[in-house]
N, C-alpha and C positions, 0 to 999 in steps of 0.2 A: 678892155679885153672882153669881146665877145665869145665867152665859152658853156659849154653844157657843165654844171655841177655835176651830173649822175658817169658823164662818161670820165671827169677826174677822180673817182673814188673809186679806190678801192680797201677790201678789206681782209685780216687774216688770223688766225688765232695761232699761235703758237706753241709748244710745251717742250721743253728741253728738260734733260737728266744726266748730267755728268758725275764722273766721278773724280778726283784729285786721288793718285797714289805715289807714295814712295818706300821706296827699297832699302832710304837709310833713316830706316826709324830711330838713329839715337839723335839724327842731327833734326828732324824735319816731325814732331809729333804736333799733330793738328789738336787731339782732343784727347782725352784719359786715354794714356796706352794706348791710343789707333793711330795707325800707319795710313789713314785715308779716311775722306768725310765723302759728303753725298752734296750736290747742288742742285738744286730747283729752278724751277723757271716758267712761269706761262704769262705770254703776253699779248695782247693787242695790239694789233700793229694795221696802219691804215693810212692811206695817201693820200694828200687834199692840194690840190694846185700845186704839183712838184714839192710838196714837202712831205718828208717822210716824218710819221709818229709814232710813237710806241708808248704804251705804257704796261708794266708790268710789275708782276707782285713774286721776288725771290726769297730764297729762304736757303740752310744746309743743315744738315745736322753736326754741325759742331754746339759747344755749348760757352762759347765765348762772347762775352759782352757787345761786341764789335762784331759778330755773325748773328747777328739779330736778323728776323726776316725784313725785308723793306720795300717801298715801290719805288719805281724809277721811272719817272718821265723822259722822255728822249723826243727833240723836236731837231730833224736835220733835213739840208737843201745839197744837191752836190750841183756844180756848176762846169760846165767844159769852157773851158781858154781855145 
């Protein structure tokens, strides 16, 4: 495979901010008393010979064991049939 490196890459920075809400706070409470948390997100995300990667560093404001902030590597190819 004769190809240019420089024209398969690309690059991009990301930053997302969602919220999670709901209506039936007796069935669905995320965290002390709140009806809704916050989610984070900024990523890196970059493409090198048809493969997509990302790596990124999330976090919410909940205060549960299990919503720890964390990084997440993601290495994907899609293919057409």
């Amino acid at each position: 495979m004769n190809c240019n490196p420089a024209k398969l890459l690309s690059v991009a920075l990301r930053l997302s901010v969602d919220m999670s809400k709901t209506l039936d706070k007796d069935k669905y409470v995320w965290d002390t008393n709140s009806a809704h948390y916050i989610h984070y997100k900024i990523a890196y995300q970059t493409q090198f010979y048809g493969f997509d990667i990302e790596l990124a560093a999330e976090d919410t404001t909940m205060n549960y064991h299990n919503a720890d902030a964390r990084i997440v590597a993601t290495i994907s190819r899609t293919f057409s049939l």
